[in-house]
N, C-alpha and C positions, 0 to 999 in steps of 0.2 A: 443978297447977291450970292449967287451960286460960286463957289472956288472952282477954277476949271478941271472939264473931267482928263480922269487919266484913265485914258482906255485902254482896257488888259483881257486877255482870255481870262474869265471867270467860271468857275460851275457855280450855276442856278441853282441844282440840287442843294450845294453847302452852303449856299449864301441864303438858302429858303430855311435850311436847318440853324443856323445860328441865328437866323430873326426867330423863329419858332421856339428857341431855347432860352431865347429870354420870356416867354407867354407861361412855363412849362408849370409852373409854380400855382398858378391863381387858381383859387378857392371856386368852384362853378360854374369854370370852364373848360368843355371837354376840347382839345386838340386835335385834329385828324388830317395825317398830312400821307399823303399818297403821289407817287410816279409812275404813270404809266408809258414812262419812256426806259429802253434797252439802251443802253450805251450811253455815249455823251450828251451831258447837259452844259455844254458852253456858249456862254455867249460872249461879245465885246460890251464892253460897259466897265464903268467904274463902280471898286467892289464896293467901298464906301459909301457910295451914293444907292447903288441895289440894296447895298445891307438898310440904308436908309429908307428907301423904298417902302421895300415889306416891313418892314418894323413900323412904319408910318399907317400901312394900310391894315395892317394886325390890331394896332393900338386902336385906331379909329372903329374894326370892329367891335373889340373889347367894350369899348366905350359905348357903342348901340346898344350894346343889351343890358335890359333892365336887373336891376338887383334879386325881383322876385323872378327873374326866369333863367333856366338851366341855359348855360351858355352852351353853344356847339360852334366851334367856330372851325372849317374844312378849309382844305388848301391842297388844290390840284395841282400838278405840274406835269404836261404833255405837250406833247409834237403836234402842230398843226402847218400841213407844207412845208415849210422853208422856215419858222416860226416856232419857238418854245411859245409856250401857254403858261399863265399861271392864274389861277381861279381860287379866289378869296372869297368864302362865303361865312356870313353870319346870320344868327336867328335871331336878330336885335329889331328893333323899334323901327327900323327900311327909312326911307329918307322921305321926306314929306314934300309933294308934288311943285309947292310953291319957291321951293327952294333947289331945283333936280339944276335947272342950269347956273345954278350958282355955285354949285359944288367943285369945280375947277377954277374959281376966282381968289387970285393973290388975296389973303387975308380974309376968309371967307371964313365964318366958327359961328357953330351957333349952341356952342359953348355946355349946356345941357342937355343936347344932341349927340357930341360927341362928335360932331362928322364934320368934315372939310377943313378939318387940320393938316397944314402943310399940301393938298393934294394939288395945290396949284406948283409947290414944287416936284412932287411927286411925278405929276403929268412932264413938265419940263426936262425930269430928267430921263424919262421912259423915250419923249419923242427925241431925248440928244442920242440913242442907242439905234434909233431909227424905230420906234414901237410904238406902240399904241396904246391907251387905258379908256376902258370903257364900265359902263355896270349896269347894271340890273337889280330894282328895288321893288319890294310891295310891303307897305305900310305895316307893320306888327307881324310879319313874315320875315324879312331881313334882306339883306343885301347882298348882291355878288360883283364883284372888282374883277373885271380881266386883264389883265396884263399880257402883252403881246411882245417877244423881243424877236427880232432874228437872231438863227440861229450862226453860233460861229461855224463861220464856214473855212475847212481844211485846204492849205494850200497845196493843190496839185502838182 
C-alpha cells in the first residue's frame, strides 16, 4: 500500500540527478543524462515517490542488460506541450512479447529478466501526478520508458 502523496513543487531535473547518482559507480555502465529544456523543470508530485520512480526505472534497466554487454543506459528530460518528458533508455535484453502486458501488473517479476519490478507501483504513482508511462522494446536492442508529468504550472 502506497503512504499518501505529499504533493510539493519539485524539480525533475534534481530528482533525475540524485536517482542517477546512485547508478554513478557500476563497473559497464555508461550514464548519459541530458536536458533539453531552458528554465524550469517543476512539477507537483511527491519528491519521495519521483525519487522512487526513476530509481525503480534505472534499476530495472540496469538489470536488462547482460553481463557480457557494455551497458548504455540514456535519460532524456524535455518539454513536450504542457508536459515534462523523461525518456529511459537501455541496451539490455528488450522485454519479451509474451510478457509486454504484463509488465504493469501488481507483483509481476520475472526475476532473471530483471523487468517489472515495482512498475505496477511505479505507473500508480506517475498516473497520481496526473502522468503517464509508456515504453517501447525490441528484443536484444533494449528498451525505452516514457514518463509524462504535467508540468507545474505558475500561479498568475
Amino acid at each position: 500500500k502506497m503512504p499518501k502523496a505529499n504533493f510539493e513543487k519539485i524539480d525533475l531535473n534534481q530528482t533525475l540527478a540524485t536517482a542517477l547518482s546512485l547508478f554513478r559507480d557500476l563497473e559497464n555502465i555508461q550514464l548519459e543524462f541530458k536536458s533539453e529544456l531552458e528554465g524550469d523543470t517543476y512539477v507537483l508530485a511527491d519528491r519521495e515517490q519521483m525519487l522512487r520512480v526513476f530509481q525503480n526505472l534505472l534499476k530495472n534497466a540496469v538489470q536488462a542488460i547482460p553481463e557480457t554487454k557494455k551497458g548504455v543506459l540514456k535519460v532524456v528530460l524535455k518539454s513536450e506541450k504542457n508536459d515534462l518528458l523523461v525518456i529511459v533508455t537501455d541496451n539490455g535484453v528488450g522485454i519479451n512479447e509474451s510478457i509486454i502486458h504484463k509488465i504493469f501488473t501488481p507483483n509481476f517479476t520475472t526475476k532473471n529478466a530483471g523487468m517489472g519490478l515495482g512498475l505496477a507501483m511505479v505507473k500508480n504513482i506517475i498516473e497520481n501526478t496526473g502522468g503517464h508511462i509508456w515504453f517501447e522494446t525490441k528484443v536484444n536492442v533494449g528498451t525505452t520508458f516514457f514518463v509524462s508529468i504535467p508540468s507545474y504550472k505558475h500561479d498568475h
